[in-house]
C-alpha positions, 0 to 999 in steps of 0.5 A: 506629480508626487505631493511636494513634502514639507517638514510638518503641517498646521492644522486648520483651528481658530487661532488662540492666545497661547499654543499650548504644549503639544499632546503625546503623539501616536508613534505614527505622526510624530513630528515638529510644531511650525507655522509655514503655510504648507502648499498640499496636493492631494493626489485627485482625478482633478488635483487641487492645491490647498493652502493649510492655515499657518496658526501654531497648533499640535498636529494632532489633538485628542478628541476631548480636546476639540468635542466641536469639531469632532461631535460632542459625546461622539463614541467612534468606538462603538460607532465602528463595532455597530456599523462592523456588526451590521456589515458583517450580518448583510454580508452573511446573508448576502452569501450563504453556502450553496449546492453544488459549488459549496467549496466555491462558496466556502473560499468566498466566505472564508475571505469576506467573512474573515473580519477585518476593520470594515474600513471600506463600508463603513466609509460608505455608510458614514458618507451617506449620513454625512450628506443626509442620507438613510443609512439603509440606501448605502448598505448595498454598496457598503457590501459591495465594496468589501466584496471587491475589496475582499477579491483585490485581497485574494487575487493580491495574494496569488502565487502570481501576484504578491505569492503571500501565505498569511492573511488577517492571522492565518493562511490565505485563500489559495493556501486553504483551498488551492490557486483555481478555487481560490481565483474563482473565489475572487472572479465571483465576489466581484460578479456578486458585488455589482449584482448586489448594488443593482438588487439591493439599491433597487430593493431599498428605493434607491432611484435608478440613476443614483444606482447607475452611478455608483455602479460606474464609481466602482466599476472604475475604481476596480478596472483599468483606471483603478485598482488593476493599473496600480497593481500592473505598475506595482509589479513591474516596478519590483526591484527597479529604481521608482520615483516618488510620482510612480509610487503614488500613482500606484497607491492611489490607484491601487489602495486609495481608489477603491475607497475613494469609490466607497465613500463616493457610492455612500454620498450619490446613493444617500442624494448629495449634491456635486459638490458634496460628492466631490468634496467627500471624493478628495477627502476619501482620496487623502484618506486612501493614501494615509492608509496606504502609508501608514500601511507603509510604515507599520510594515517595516516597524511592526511584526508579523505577529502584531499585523495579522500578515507577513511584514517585511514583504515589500522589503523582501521584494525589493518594493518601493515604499514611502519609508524606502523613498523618504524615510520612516520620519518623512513617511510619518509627516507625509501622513500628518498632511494627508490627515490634515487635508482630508479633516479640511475637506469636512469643514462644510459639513455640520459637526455632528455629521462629518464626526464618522469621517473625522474619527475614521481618518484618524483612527487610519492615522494611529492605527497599529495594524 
């Protein structure tokens, strides 16, 4: 079943004197102030309900406003371009242009190193250190979930699937280099993706069944229990009633689980424990969502110039979408709740290690593209 939607969220803080006045919000999580306790059900393999503490707080606040929480002197910016600049190298070097099959090789490449956030990895590197992990164990499978994420992309984008033409600002793949290169290109980067994890966890000293399981956690998130179900159920429901419960199940699957699998890879390899890994699980799920409803939002409010792809496509197809089914305003507050909940699952964590990941939800949350 589909979360129970509120008409705002409290932030979990420390109660205060005097509320004070609220900040300037990202058009994105505009929304109310209250002081309801807000039952939220993260949609999760195990769902859980989570009761948000009632203290009148903003529902957002900028990060020199609460330095404890969020890690003192903690630059998120340079933070994300280091880890995107090492991802961007290991990728390089994990798929240099080959003989005979150089044109394969150049369609893979055009995709994966077509730039992008790095979202994926760096979740993956960040829930490494979050559970004392070096960040050197999780390199592999940081590349190995935007290899995957990288063919979800390719494969997303085929005349069979969503038929689009414009990805990250120009042409997609099977618009450069014709529909069969362009699904081989996506069958080998998810080939590639396992091979990596295996040689690379193996080569940085990643003990074998750590490896295993991160082997598993993706091969999941990608199959029949993740991404290809979401997109099965994604496409027949186009142009037919779909209930709220049916769009999540289809954007958990087949948005929130693969990074899910990111953040979960990155807290087994670095060593955390089971409740560590599941607690990084539901905040990585949470997070997953918001981006799947943000991503929501900022197709019918943004155009295609300022997104870098085609927006208005879902519209276009008749898609179900949290705007369609609850409106921009409900979309909005949906993702203030899906903020809160995942920020709550970091409170176990030291400041300075859950900092990454607290940044990174809400850099998904006020993102404009």
């Amino acid at each position: 079943m589909a979360a129970k939607i509120g008409p705002c969220v409290v932030l979990h803080h420390a109660a205060t004197p005097m509320a004070p006045k609220p900040p300037r919000m990202a058009p994105l999580l505009q929304a109310k102030w209250c002081s309801t306790t807000l039952s939220f059900r993260c949609a999760a393999t195990a769902p859980t309900t989570r009761a948000i503490a009632t203290t009148p707080k903003p529902m957002l606040q900028q990060a020199d406003q609460e330095e404890g929480r969020l890690g003192f002197g903690f630059d998120f910016e340079q933070y994300m371009a280091s880890k995107a600049a090492a991802v961007n190298e290991a990728l390089d070097r994990a798929l240099p242009l080959r003989h005979p099959a150089e044109r394969l090789h150049e369609s893979m490449r055009y995709s994966l190193l077509a730039g992008g956030k790095r979202v994926r990895p760096v979740l993956a590197l960040a829930a490494c250190e979050l559970v004392g992990g070096d960040e050197a164990a999780a390199a592999p499978v940081a590349c190995a979930v935007e290899m995957v994420h990288a063919m979800s992309l390719v494969h997303d984008d085929l005349p069979c699937m969503d038929d689009d033409s414009l990805r990250r600002g120009r042409p997609t793949n099977h618009v450069a280099f014709g529909v069969s290169t362009a699904l081989l290109a996506g069958d080998a980067l998810l080939a590639l993706a396992f091979e990596h994890v295996a040689r690379g966890c193996a080569g940085t000293g990643v003990p074998a069944e750590r490896a295993l399981r991160a082997v598993a956690e993706l091969g999941n998130a990608v199959g029949a229990q993740g991404l290809a179900a979401g997109q099965v159920v994604d496409l027949a429901s186009e142009g037919a009633p779909v209930a709220l419960a049916t769009l999540e199940y289809i954007h958990v699957h087949k948005t929130a689980r693969l990074l899910e699998a990111a953040a979960v890879c990155g807290a087994i390899v670095g060593g955390g424990g089971e409740a560590q890994v599941e607690s990084v699980r539901r905040y990585a799920r949470c997070v997953g969502l918001l981006f799947q409803v943000v991503d929501d939002v900022l197709d019918v409010t943004r155009t295609s110039e300022q997104l870098g792809k085609t927006a208005g496509k879902d519209l276009a197809a008749d898609k179900a979408t949290y705007p369609k089914l609850m409106g921009v305003d409900g979309a909005r507050a949906y993702a203030a709740e899906l903020l809160a909940s995942a920020e709550a699952e970091l409170d176990q964590f030291a400041s300075h290690h859950a900092a990454p990941l607290r940044h990174l939800a809400r850099f998904i949350a006020y993102r404009q593209n």
